[in-house]
C-alpha positions as CSV (number, residue, x, y, z in Angstrom):
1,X,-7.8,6.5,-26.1
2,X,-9.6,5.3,-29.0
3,X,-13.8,5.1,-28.7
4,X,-13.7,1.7,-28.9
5,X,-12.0,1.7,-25.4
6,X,-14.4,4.3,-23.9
7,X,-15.9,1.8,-21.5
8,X,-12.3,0.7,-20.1
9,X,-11.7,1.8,-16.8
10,X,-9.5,-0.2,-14.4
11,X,-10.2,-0.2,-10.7
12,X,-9.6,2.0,-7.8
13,X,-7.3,1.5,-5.4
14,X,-10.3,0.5,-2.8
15,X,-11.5,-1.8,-5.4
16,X,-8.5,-4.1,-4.8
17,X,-9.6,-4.8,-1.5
18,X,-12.9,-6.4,-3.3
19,X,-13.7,-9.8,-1.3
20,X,-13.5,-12.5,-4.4
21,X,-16.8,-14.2,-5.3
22,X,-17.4,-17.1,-2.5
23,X,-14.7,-15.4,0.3
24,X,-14.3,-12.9,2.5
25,X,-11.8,-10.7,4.0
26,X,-10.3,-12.2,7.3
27,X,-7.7,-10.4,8.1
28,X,-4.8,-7.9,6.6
29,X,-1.5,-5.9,7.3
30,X,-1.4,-2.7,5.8
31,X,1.6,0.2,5.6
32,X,1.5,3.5,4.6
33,X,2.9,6.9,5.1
34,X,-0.7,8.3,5.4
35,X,-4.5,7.0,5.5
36,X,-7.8,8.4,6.1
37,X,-11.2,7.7,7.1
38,X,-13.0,8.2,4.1
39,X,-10.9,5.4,2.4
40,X,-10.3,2.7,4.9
41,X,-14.3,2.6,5.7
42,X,-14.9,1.8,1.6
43,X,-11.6,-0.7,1.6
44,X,-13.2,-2.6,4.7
45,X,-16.7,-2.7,3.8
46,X,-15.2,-4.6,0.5
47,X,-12.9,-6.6,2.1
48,X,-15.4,-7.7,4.8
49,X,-18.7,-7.3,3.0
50,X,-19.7,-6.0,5.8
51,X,-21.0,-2.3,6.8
52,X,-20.1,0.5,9.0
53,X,-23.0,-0.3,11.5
54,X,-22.4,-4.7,11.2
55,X,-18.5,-4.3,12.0
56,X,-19.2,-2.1,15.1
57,X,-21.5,-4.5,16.2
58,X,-19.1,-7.9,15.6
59,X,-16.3,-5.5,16.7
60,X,-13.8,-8.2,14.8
61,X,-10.3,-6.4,14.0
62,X,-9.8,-7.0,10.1
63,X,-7.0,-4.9,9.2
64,X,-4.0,-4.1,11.3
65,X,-2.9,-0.1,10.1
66,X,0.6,0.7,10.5
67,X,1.4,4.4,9.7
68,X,4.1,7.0,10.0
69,X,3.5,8.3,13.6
70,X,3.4,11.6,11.8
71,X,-0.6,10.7,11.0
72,X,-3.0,11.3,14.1
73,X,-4.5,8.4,15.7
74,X,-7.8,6.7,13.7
75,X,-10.0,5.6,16.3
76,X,-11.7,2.2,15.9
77,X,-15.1,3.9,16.6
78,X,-14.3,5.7,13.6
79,X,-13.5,2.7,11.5
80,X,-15.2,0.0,12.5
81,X,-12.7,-3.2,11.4
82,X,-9.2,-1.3,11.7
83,X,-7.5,-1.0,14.2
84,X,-4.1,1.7,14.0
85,X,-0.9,0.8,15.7
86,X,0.8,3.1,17.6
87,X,4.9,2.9,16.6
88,X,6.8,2.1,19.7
89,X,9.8,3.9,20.3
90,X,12.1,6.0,18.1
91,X,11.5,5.0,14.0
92,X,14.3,3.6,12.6
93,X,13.6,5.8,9.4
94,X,13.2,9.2,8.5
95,X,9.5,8.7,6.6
96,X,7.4,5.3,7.5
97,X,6.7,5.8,3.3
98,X,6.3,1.8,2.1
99,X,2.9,1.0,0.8
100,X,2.3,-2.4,1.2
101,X,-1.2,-4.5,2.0
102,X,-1.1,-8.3,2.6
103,X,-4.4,-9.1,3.1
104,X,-6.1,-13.1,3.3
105,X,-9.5,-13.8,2.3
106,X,-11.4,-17.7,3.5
107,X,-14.1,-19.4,1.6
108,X,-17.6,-18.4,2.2
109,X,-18.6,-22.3,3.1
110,X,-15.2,-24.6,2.9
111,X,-12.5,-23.6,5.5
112,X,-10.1,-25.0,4.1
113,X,-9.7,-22.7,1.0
114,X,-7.7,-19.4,1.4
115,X,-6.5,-16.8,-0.9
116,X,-4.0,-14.5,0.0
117,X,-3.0,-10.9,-1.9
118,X,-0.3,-8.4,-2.3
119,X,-1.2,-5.0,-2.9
120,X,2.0,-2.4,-3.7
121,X,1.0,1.5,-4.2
122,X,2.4,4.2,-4.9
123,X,-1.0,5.9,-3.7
124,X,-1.6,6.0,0.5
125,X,-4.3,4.6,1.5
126,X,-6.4,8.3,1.1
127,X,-9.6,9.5,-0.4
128,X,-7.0,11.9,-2.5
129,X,-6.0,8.6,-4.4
130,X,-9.6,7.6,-5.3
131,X,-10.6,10.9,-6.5
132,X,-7.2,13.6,-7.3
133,X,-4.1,11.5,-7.7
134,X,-2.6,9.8,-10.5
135,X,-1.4,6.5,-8.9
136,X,-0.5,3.1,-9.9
137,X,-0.9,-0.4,-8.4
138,X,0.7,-3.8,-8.5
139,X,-1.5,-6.7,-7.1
140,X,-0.7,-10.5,-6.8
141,X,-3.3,-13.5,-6.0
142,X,-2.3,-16.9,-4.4
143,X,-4.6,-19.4,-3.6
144,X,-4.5,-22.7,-1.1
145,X,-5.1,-24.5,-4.6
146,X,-1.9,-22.6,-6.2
147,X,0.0,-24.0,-3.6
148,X,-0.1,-27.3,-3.8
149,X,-0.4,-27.3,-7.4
150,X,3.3,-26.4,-8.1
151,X,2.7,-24.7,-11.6
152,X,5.4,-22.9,-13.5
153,X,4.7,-19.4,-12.1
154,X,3.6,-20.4,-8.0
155,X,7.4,-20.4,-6.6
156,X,7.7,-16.6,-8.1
157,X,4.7,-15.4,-6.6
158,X,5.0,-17.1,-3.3
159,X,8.7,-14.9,-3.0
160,X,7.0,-12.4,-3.7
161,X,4.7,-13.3,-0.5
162,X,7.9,-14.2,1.4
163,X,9.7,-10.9,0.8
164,X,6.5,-9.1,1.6
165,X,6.0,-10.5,4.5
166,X,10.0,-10.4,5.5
167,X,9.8,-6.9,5.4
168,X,6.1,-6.3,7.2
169,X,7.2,-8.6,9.8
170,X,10.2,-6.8,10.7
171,X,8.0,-3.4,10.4
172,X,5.2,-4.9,13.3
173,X,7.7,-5.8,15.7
174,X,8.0,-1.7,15.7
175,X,4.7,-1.3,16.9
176,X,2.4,-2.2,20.1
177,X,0.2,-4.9,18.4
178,X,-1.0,-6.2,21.7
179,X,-4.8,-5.5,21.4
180,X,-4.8,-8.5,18.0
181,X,-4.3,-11.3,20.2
182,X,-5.5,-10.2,23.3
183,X,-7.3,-13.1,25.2
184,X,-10.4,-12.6,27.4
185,X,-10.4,-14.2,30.4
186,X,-13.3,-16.0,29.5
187,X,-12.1,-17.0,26.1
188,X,-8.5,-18.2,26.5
189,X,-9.4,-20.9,23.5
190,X,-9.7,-18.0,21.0
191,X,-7.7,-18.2,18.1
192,X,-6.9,-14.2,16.2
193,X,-7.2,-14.0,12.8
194,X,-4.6,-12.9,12.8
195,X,-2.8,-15.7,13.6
196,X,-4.9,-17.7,11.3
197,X,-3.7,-15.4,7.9
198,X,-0.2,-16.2,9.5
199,X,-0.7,-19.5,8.8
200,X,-1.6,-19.9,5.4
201,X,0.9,-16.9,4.2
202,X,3.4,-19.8,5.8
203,X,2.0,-22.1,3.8
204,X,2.8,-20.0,0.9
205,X,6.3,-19.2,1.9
206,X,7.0,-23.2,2.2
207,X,6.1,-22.9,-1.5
208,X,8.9,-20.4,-2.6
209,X,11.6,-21.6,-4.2
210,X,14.8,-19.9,-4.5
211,X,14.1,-17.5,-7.2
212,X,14.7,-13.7,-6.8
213,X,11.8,-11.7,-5.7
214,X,10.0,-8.7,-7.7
215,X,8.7,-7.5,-4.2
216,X,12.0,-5.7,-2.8
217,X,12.4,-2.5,-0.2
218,X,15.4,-0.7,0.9
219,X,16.0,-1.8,4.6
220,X,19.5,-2.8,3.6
221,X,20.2,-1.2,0.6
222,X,19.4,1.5,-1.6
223,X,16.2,1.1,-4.4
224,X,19.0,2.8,-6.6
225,X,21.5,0.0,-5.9
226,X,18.8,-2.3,-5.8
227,X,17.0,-1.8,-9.5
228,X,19.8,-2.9,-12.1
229,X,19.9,-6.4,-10.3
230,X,16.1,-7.3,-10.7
231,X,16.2,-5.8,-14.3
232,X,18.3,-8.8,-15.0
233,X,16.2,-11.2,-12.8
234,X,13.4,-10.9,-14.0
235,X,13.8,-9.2,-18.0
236,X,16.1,-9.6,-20.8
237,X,19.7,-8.2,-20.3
238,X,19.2,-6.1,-23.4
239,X,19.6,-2.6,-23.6
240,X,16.8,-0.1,-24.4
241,X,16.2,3.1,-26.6
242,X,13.6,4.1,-24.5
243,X,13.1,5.5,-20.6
244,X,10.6,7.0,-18.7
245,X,10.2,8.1,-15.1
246,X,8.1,9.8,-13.2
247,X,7.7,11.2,-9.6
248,X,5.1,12.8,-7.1
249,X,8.5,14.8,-5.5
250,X,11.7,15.6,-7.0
251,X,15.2,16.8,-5.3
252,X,14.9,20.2,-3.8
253,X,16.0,23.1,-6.0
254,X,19.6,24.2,-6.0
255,X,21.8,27.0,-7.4
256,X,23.9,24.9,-10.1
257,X,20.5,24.2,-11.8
258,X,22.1,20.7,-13.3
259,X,19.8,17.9,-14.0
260,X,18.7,16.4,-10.6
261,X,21.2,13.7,-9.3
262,X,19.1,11.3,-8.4
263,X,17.3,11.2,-12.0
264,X,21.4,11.3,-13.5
265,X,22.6,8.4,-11.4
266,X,19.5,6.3,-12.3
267,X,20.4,6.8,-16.0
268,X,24.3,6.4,-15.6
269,X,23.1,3.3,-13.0
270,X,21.3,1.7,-16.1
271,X,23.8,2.5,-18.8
272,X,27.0,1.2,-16.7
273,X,24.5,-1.9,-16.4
274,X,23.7,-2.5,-20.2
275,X,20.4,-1.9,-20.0
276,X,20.2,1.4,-21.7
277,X,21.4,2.1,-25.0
278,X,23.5,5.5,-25.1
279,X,21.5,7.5,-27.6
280,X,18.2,6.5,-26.2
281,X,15.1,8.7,-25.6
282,X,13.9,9.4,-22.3
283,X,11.4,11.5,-20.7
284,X,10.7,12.6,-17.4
285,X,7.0,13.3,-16.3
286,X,6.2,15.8,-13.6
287,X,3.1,18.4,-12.1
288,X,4.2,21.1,-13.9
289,X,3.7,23.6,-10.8
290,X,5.3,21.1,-8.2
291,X,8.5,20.3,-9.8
292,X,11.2,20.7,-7.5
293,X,15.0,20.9,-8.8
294,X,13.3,19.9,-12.5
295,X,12.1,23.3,-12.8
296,X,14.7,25.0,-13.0
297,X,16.9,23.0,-15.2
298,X,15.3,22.9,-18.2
299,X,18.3,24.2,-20.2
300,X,20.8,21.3,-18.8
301,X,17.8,18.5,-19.6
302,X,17.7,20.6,-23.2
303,X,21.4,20.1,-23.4
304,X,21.1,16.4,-22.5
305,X,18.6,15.4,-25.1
306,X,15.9,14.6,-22.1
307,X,12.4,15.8,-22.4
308,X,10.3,17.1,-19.3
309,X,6.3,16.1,-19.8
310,X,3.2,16.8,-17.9
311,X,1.4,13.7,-16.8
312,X,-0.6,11.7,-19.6
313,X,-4.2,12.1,-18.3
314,X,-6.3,9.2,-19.2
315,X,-10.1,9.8,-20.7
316,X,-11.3,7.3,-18.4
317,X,-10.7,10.3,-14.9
318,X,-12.9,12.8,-17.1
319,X,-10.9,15.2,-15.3
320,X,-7.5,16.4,-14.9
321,X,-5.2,14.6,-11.6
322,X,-1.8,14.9,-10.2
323,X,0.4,13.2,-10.9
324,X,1.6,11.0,-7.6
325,X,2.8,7.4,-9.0
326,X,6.3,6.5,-9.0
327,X,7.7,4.2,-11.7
328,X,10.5,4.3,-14.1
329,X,9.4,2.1,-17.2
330,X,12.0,1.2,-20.3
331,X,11.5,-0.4,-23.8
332,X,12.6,-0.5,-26.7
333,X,11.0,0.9,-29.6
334,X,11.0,-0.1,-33.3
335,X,9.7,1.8,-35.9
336,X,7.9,-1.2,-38.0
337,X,6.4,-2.6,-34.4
338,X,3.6,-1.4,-32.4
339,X,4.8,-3.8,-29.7
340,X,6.8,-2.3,-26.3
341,X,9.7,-4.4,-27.0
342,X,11.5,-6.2,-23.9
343,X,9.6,-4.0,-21.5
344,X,10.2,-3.2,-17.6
345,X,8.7,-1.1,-14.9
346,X,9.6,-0.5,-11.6
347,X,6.6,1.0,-9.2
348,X,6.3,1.7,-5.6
349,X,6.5,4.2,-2.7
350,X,9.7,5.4,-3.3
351,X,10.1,9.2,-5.2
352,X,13.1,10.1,-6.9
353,X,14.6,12.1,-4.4
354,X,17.7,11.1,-2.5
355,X,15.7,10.2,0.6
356,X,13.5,8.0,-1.6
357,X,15.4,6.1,-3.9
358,X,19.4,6.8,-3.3
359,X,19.5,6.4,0.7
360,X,19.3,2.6,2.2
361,X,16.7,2.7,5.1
362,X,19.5,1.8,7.4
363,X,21.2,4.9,6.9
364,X,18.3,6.8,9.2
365,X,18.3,9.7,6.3
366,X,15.9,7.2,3.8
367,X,12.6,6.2,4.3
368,X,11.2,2.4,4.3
369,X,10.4,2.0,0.6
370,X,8.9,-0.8,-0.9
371,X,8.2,-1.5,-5.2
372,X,8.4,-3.8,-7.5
373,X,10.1,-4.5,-10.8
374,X,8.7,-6.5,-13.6
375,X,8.1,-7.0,-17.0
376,X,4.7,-6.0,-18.0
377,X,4.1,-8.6,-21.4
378,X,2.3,-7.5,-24.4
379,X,1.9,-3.7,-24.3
380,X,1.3,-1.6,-27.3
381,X,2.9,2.0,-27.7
382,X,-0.5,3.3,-29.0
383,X,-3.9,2.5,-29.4
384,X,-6.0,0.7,-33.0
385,X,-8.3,-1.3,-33.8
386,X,-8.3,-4.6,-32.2
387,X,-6.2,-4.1,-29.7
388,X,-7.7,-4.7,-26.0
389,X,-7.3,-1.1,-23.8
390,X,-5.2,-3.0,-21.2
391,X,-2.8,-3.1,-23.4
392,X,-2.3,0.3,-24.9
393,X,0.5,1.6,-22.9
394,X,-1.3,5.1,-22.2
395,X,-3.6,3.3,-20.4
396,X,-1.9,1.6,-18.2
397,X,0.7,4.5,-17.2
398,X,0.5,8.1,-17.1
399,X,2.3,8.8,-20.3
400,X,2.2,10.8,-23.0
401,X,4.3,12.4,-26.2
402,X,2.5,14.9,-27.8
403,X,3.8,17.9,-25.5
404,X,6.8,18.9,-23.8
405,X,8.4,21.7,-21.8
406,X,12.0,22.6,-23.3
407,X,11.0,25.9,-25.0
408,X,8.3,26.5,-22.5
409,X,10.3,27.2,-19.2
410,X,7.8,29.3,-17.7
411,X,5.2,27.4,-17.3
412,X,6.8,25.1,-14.3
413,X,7.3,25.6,-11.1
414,X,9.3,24.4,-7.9
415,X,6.4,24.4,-5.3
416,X,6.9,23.1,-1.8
417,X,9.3,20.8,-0.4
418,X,8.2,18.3,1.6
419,X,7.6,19.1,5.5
420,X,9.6,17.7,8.4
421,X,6.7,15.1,10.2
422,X,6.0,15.7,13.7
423,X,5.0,12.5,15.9
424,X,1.7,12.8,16.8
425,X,0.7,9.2,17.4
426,X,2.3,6.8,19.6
427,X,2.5,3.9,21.7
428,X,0.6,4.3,24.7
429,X,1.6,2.5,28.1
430,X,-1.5,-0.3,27.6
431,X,-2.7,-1.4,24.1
432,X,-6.6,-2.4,25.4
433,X,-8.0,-2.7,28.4
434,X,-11.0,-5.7,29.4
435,X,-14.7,-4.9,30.5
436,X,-15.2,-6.2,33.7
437,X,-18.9,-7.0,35.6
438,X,-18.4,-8.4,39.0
439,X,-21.9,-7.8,40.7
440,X,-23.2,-4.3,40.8
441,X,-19.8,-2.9,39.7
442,X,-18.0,-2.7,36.4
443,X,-14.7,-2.5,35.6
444,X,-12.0,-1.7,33.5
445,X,-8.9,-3.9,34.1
446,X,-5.7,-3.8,31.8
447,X,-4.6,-7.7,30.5
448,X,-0.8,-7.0,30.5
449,X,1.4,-5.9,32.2
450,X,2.4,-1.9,32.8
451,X,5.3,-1.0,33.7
452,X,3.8,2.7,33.1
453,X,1.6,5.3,35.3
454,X,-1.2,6.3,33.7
455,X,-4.7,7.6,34.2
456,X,-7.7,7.2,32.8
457,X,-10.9,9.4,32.7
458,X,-14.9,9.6,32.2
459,X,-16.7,12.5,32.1
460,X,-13.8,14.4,32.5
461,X,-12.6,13.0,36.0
462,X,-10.0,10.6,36.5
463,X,-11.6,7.2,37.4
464,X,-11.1,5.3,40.8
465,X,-8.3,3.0,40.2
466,X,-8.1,-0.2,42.3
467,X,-4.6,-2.5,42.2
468,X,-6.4,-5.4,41.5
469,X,-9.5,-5.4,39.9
470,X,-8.3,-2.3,38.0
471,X,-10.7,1.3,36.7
472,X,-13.8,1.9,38.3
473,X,-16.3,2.3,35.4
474,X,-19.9,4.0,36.4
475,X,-21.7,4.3,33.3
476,X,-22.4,1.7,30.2
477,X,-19.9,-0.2,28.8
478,X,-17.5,2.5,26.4
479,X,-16.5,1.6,23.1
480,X,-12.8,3.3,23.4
481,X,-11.5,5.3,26.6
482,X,-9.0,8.3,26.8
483,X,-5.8,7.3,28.8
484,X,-3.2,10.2,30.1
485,X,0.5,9.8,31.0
486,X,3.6,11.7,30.6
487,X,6.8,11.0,29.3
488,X,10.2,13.2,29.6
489,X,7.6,15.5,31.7
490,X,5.2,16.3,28.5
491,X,1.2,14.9,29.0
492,X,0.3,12.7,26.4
493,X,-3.1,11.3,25.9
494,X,-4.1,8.5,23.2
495,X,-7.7,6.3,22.7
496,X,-7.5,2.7,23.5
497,X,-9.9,-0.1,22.7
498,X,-12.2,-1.9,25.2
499,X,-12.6,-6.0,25.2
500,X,-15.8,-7.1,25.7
501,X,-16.8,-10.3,27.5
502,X,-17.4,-11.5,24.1
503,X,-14.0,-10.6,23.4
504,X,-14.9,-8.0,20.7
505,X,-12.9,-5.0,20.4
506,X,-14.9,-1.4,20.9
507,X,-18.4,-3.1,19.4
508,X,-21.1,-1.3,19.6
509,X,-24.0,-2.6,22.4
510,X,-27.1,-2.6,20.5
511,X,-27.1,-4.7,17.3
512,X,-27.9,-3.1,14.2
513,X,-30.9,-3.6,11.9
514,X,-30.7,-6.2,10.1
515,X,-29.2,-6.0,6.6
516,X,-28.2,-8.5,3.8
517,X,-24.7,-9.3,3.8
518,X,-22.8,-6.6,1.4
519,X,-22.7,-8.2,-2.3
520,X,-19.6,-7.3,-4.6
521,X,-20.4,-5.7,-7.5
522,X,-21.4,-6.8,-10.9
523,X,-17.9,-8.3,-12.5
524,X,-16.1,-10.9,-15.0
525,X,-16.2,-14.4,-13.2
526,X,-13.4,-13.9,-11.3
527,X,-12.1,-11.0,-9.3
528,X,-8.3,-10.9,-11.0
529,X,-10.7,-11.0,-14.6
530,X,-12.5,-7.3,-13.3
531,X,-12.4,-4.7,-15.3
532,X,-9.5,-5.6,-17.0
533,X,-7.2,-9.4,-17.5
534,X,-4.3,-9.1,-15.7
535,X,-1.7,-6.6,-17.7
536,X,0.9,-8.5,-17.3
537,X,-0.2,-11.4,-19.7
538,X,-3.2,-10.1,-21.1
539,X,-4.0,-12.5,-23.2
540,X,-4.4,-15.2,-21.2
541,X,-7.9,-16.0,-20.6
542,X,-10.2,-16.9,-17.5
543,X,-9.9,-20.3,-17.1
544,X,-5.6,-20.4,-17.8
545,X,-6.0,-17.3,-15.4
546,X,-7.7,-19.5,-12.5
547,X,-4.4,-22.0,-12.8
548,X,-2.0,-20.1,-11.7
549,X,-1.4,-17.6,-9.0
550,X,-2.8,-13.9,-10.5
551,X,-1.0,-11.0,-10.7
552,X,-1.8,-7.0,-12.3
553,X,-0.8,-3.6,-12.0
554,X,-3.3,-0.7,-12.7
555,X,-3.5,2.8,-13.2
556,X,-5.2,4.4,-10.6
């Protein structure tokens, strides 16, 4: 990176949670393999512009967290705003590994403006992506205005939405998301936010059109079988001299020490397709001591003519991260152009291992993946003079070609396969449970039905259980109570919220100081303008931006 670009840096993935200037966050759906504290309570506070100590108090359910039920259970004490859905049942995948946020944000003063984003990572939602991993990001915008103005690129990005959406839908009928629209009984006019960002994301999928999505996942089929297809939607059909791909995971090691399969029936996947020319260069980027199979075949990639690189580490980290993204990115390059000639990149969740990218979902040995393939416009192989920093490849995707590992064998390493998850969170036989004060007693009284025994303590006793009004409580309203039952004869145990009066979900009794609302931070007019214009069309500028539904992908 050239010193002209020293101040570039794009944004985090927290940072794409940022509430836009004059909205807020409402209400989201959000996937992952894994999350953690540390992240989800700086996504919220951005999203909501509210703090820790505000959202216990208000006690208003902003994002809905569905995990791998490998992860253990993040209480809603613990993040004030989220609330984490246990799975129900068996999975119907091997890894819950999608990454996928659909988030909607309303107008500070006018309800009836909306904006509504997509958010694909091939980060989880962890403090490890903000501060060790090399990740990358794709983010769309749609606004109620984008809607009804039916320009040239709206029905592609409401698709996008709708195949979003198809897919997150299906994935929250897997879990107990009972507690989101739970009713008081004093409140049976409440509407959930829930049900209101379900509203406008219908709006936008009244808007799609036909065309093909960029959004896609494998629930049906393969990302492998998947990729050449949306090359050809949404690119040129011509074939490239140039390939990269990267991975957090490869295939396990082997004793044949050939070039991984999955990496060889990507390439022979391409070439069979015409969209990758037969003496073209390609490179495959990896942590040098976390290889997998890749270490161990350096002679066969030798033989091949393919080059294994370390991660490109961009100035803008100041120190060296791993390398976690997923992508596959081809070109073509010409020697009297600077330009990235007919450019494409595929990101997401999926790592080029056979659960990850050759294996439909539906088989029960893949994962749930989720990416997206484009064609990123305007990028420049390297950086000069003139040239804006979002637009120097490098920048933009952990790449680099000044070093390589064919004579230098030594120097990488297999490490560590990834575990088999155990469940340790799951659904539990109620999802909530309401508070309850009927003269000089207080109670805690479930608002659906159970069809299973369970128990439920305080102070380490089991509380008095009547059949109709329901727990005995004896102290101060809780926040979250323990609940025991057992299934197949094993005790499980899991935190479930309580529903105030109010109908908040585990608030906080005394209100916090007061505070002034949480401001964003100092940025470019717009929140698709910060840090960086949107890569994909860089070019354009703020006002063309603000016509049209806006869409970026970032390295994180």
């Amino acid at each position: 990176m050239s010193k002209h670009d020293s101040t570039f840096k794009p944004p985090s993935l927290a940072q794409h949670f940022e509430a836009p200037d004059d909205f807020v966050g409402c209400f989201g759906w959000l996937c992952g393999y894994s999350a953690d504290v540390g992240f989800l309570d700086d996504a919220v506070e951005r999203f909501t512009r509210r703090t820790h100590d505000q959202r216990a108090y208000e006690g208003r359910i902003a994002i809905a967290l569905m995990l791998d039920p490998s992860n253990p259970q993040i209480l809603p004490t613990e993040v004030p705003g989220v609330l984490h859905l246990p799975m129900k049942g068996v999975p119907p995948f091997r890894l819950l590994h999608a990454k996928v946020a659909l988030i909607g944000f309303r107008h500070t003063s006018d309800a009836r403006q909306w904006r509504v984003r997509l958010i694909v990572s091939t980060g989880n939602w962890t403090r490890q992506t903000l501060e060790d991993s090399l990740d990358l990001a794709w983010c769309l915008d749609l606004t109620d205005q984008d809607v009804k103005s039916h320009g040239d690129s709206i029905p592609q990005a409401c698709t996008d939405v709708k195949a979003a959406w198809n897919m997150i839908d299906w994935l929250r009928s897997r879990f107990n998301s009972r507690a989101l629209n739970a009713k008081p009984p004093a409140r049976q006019d409440y509407e959930s936010v829930s049900t209101i960002v379900e509203k406008w994301i219908a709006k936008v999928i009244r808007s799609s059109n036909g065309v093909a999505p960029r959004f896609f996942d494998n629930r049906a089929a393969s990302l492998l079988v998947r990729l050449p297809e949306l090359v050809r939607d949404h690119t040129s059909h011509s074939a490239r001299n140039y390939l990269a791909m990267g991975s957090g995971f490869y295939e396990s090691p082997d004793s044949n020490n050939k070039i991984p399969s999955v990496l060889k029936k990507i390439v022979d996947s391409l070439l069979e397709a015409d969209l990758l020319t037969r003496q073209s260069a390609i490179d495959i980027f990896v942590n040098p001591k976390e290889c997998q199979a890749v270490a161990s075949s350096v002679p066969s990639f030798n033989n091949a003519g393919w080059k294994i690189r370390g991660a490109g580490q961009p100035e803008y980290f100041k120190a060296s991260r791993t390398l976690h993204a997923k992508f596959i990115f081809s070109a073509n390059h010409r020697e009297n152009s600077d330009l990235c000639n007919s450019p494409w990149l595929y990101l997401g969740s999926g790592n080029l291992t056979g659960p990850g990218f050759t294996s439909p979902m539906a088989s029960q040995t893949g994962n749930l993946e989720a990416g997206v393939v484009f064609a990123p416009n305007s990028l420049r192989w390297y950086a000069a003079k003139g040239i804006p920093p979002e637009s120097v490849l490098t920048n933009v995707l952990p790449l680099q070609w000044e070093n390589d590992f064919s004579q230098n064998m030594e120097s990488l390493a297999a490490g560590s396969d990834m575990p088999d998850p155990e469940i340790q969170y799951s659904s539990a036989p109620v999802a909530y449970l309401f508070w309850i004060v009927e003269k000089n007693s207080s109670w805690l009284r479930t608002g659906e039905e159970v069809t299973e025994s369970f128990d439920l303590h305080e102070t380490g006793q089991a509380c008095y259980r009547d059949s109709i009004k329901g727990f005995q409580w004896l102290g101060t309203r809780p926040r979250q109570v323990l609940i025991h039952w057992r299934v197949d004869k094993q005790d499980r145990q899991a935190w479930v919220p309580v529903i105030d009066e109010f109908g908040r979900v585990a608030a906080t009794i005394q209100h916090p100081p007061v505070a002034a609302e949480r401001q964003p931070p100092n940025r470019r007019k717009k929140w698709s303008m910060h840090h960086a214009e949107a890569l994909l069309e860089p070019s354009r500028s703020a006002k063309s931006m603000e016509a049209g539904a806006s869409n970026r992908f970032d390295l994180l």
